[in-house]
Every structure is written in structure tokens, then in C-alpha cells.
N, C-alpha and C positions, 0 to 999 in steps of 0.2 A: 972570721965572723961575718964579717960583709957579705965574701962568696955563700954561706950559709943562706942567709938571707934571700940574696939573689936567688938561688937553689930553689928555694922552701918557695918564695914570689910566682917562679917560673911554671913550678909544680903547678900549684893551686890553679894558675890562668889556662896554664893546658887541660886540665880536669874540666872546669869552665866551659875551657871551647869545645871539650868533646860531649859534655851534657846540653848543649848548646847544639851540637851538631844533631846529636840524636834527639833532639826534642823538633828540632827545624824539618829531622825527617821523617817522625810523625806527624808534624800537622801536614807536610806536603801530602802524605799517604791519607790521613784523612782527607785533605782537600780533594786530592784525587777519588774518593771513595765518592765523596757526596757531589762532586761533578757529576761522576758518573750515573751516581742515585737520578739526580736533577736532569741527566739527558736521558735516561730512562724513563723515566714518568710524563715529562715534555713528549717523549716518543710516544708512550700509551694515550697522552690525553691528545697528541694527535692525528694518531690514529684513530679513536675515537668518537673525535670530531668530523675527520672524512668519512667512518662507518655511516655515523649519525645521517649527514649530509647525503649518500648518497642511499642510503634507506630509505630517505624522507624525498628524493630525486624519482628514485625507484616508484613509492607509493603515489606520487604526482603523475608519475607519467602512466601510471596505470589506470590513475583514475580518469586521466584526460583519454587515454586508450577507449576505456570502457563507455566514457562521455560520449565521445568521437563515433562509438562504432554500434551505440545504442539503438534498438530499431523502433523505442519509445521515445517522446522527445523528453529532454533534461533542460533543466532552467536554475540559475542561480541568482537571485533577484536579493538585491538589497531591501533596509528595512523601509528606504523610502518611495519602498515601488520599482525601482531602477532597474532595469533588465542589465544584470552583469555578467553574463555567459551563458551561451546556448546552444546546442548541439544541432546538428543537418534535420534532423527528426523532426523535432520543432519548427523548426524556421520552415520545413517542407509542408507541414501539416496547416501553417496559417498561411501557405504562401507568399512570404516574405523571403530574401536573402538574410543572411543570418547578421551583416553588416544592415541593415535594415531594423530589425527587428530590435536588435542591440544599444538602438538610439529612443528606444520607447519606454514606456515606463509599463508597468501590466493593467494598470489603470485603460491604459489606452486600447488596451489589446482585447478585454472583455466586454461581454454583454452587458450595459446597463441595468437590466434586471439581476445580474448576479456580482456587481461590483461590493454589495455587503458582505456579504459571507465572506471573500478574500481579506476587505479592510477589519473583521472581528477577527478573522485568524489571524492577522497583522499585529494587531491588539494582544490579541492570548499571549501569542510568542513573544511579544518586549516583556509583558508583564511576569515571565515567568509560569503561566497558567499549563502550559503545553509545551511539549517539545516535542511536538510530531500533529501530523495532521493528514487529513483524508476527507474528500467531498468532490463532489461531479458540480461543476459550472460550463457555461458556455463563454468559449472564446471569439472572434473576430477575426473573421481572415481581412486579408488585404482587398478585398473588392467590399468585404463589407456583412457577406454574410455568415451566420453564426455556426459554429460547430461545436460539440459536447465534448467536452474531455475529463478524465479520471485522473484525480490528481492524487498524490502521495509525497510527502516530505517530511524533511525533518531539517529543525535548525541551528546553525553552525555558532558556538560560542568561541569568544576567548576564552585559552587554558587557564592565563593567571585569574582573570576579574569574573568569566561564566558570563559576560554580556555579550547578547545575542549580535551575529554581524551580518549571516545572512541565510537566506532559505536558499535547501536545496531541492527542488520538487521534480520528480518522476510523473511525465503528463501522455495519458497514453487517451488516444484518438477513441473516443465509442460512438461519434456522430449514428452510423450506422445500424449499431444496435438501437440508440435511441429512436431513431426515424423504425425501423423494425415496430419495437416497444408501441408506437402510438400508432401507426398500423393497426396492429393488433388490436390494441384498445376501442380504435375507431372501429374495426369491425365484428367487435362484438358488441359496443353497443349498437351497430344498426342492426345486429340479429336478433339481439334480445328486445329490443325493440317493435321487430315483427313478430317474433313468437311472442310479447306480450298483447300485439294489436291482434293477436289470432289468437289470443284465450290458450296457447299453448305452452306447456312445462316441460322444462327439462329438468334430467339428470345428470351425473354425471360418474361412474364408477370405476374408481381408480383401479384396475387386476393386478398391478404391481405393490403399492401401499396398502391398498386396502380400505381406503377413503371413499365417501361418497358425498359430491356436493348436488346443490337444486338451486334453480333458479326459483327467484320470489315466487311468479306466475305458479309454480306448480306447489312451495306449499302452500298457497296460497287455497289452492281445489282442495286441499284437502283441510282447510278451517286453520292452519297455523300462518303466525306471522313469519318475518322475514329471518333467519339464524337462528328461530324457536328450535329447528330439528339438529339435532346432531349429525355427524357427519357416520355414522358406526351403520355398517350393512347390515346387521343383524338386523337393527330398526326398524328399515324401512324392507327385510322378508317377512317381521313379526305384524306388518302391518296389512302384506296382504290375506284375504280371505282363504282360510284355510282348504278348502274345496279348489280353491285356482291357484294352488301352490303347486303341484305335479306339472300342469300348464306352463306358467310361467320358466321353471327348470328345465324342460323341455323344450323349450323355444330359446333358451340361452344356452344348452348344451349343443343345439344342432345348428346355432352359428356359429360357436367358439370352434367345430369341428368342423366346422367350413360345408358344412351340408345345406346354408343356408345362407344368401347375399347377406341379409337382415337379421335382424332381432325383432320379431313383433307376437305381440301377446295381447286377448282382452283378460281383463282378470277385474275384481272388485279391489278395492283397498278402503280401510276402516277411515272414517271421517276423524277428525277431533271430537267432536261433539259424540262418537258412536254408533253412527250409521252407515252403511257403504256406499259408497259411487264405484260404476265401471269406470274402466280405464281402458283405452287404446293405445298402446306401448310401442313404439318404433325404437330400434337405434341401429348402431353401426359399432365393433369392432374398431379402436381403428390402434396400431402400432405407435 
């Protein structure tokens, strides 16, 4: 009976340790499983993270590339005026060293008369009003004199909050054009000037557009005020005298054909009021 016992005891503990054994070698296989899972994913989320890192490496250095090798100058100017990085371009075009230049604020580096427009665009951009911007001011070089540049930027937020941290502006040199620009300007008005102290009008007719402008002086002879006429060619052929219209076509076809230095014609043209004045017509062709 005892030996029975004992038997039957034995049995049962050996069952035990063999469900025991096979239960010990499932969880090690799971365990091993979800190891495994765990240094796989660890491996994805660190690779990943070097992707990440050297995409964001990658676009840094490109942009500093692109900075760097700009033949416009670039500026990255904090919201309190700070000059926080600058490119050879810039620092060339105010005649600064860029170690120079980078100790200043843009405050310091502009024209007095144009330090508003910067400090309202300053403004827009905290407030959210804009987030880009474009306007011509005059800068300061290092000795002191003023140079025109064309500015373009846009400004740099944080991703999570969208508060603005800093501008980035594209500032290309047009000193040149603008000294050009008032050239110009100055020498037309000392033309227009003489041809109004000499009682004389101009024309002006555009052969590519199709346009035609006048100076005051000339509608002036003819009884209208200054923009009264339109700029339309037909106008001003419907207003010469019908008898000195073959005249006038002929003396504009045999300059345009080069058979003649000039353009000149007498012909009548119709007043405002409806009576005629002669006219003596000079011009020039010009390309």
C-alpha cells in the first residue's frame, strides 16, 4: 500500500516538473521573441534617428553652402535688430568684414531716413501680420555713405509654438540702377524744362506698343489740359487736318525707310475749341 503511494506521489511530481519544464520553455521562447521584437524596433527607431539627423546635417549644410556661395548678400537678423549671420556678399557690399558687421545691430547699418519701414516690418512679423516681406531701403556702408538695396525675406518660426525667431532677408545691391534712375529723372526734367521755356511740345510714339504719350507744353497748343488726351494713335491722326494727312504719312514713311535723317512735317491739327494751328513736326526714330 505504502509503495503504492509512493508510486502514485512520484508519478504526479514528475508530470508537474515536465509541465513545468514546458511551460519555463515557452516563456523563455517568448521572452526570446519579444527581445528580439525590442532590438528590432530599437534598431528601426535608430536608424531613424541617424536618417533624421543627417537629412537635417545634409539640409544645413546646404543651406550654409548656398549662404556662403550667394552672389547676393543674405542676412539673418534677430527680432531685436541683431545681426546674427551673414554671408561674404553682404559684408562686401557695405564694406565691412563680416566679423565686423556681425557685432551690429541693422539699426545701425541703415539710413536714417529709412529706419521706419524696417522697425513696421519688424512689427508685422512679431504680430503675425506677414510672413514675408519686400521693399528698397538705403543701407550705410562703413565710411558712412549710403547705398540702395532690394530686400526680400521671410520669417523663421518655431515648429511647435509658430513664434517668430528670426528674419531671413535676401539683400541684392541696386545702388547703381538707382543713381541711373535719378540721372534720368534729372535729365528730363532739365529738358522739359527748356522745351517748356521754348513754347515747345513733344511726342512721343511708342512703334512697338502702340502708345502715344505728350508732354503738357504740347497739349497744351492745342487747348487741352495736362492727361485730358489719351494715349490711342488714332486720336491724335483723327486730329490732323484732312488735306495734310498724305504729308504727314509721307514724311513718317520715308524716315522709318531710312530715306530720311528725320521726321519733319508742317501740317494743321484741330484746336479743342475747333479751329486749326500749323504745326512744325520734328523727331527722330530712335531703337
Amino acid at each position: 500500500m505504502a509503495v503504492g503511494l509512493v508510486a502514485a506521489a512520484a508519478s504526479i511530481l514528475s508530470s508537474r516538473l515536465d509541465l513545468g519544464a514546458e511551460t519555463l520553455k515557452l516563456s523563455l521562447q517568448v521572452s526570446d521573441a519579444m527581445i528580439a521584437a525590442s532590438l528590432f524596433l530599437a534598431a528601426f527607431f535608430i536608424r531613424q534617428i541617424v536618417d533624421d539627423r543627417r537629412q537635417i546635417a545634409e539640409s544645413e549644410q546646404r543651406f550654409r553652402r548656398a549662404m556662403e556661395d550667394s552672389a547676393i548678400g543674405v542676412a539673418i537678423v534677430g527680432l531685436d535688430g541683431r545681426i546674427v549671420q551673414t554671408n561674404p556678399a553682404f559684408a562686401a557690399m557695405l564694406d565691412y568684414s563680416r566679423e565686423e558687421i556681425e557685432a551690429k545691430t541693422f539699426f545701425q547699418i541703415t539710413h536714417p531716413d529709412d529706419l521706419q519701414i524696417g522697425r513696421d516690418t519688424m512689427v508685422s512679423l512679431k504680430e503675425g501680420k506677414i510672413d514675408s516681406f519686400h521693399f528698397e531701403k538705403r543701407y550705410l556702408r562703413k565710411d558712412g555713405t549710403p547705398v540702395w538695396a532690394q530686400l526680400a525675406g521671410s520669417v523663421i518660426r518655431d515648429e511647435e509654438s509658430g513664434r517668430p525667431l528670426y528674419l531671413v532677408s535676401q539683400i541684392e545691391d541696386i545702388d547703381a540702377r538707382k543713381k541711373s534712375e535719378a540721372r534720368i529723372a534729372e535729365a528730363e526734367t532739365r529738358w522739359n524744362f527748356a522745351l517748356a521755356s521754348a513754347g515747345q511740345g513733344v511726342w512721343d510714339f511708342n512703334l512697338r506698343k502702340g502708345g502715344t504719350t505728350y508732354s503738357a507744353t504740347w497739349v497744351k497748343m492745342l487747348g487741352y489740359a495736362d492727361g485730358e488726351l489719351d494715349g490711342d494713335p488714332d486720336r491724335w491722326l483723327a486730329m490732323i487736318h484732312p488735306d495734310d494727312r498724305a504729308i504727314v504719312d509721307e514724311a513718317d514713311r520715308a524716315h522709318l525707310a531710312g530715306e530720311t535723317p528725320f521726321f519733319e512735317a508742317e501740317y494743321r491739327m484741330r484746336h479743342k475749341y475747333g479751329h486749326w494751328i500749323w504745326i512744325l513736326d520734328r523727331g527722330k526714330a530712335l531703337e
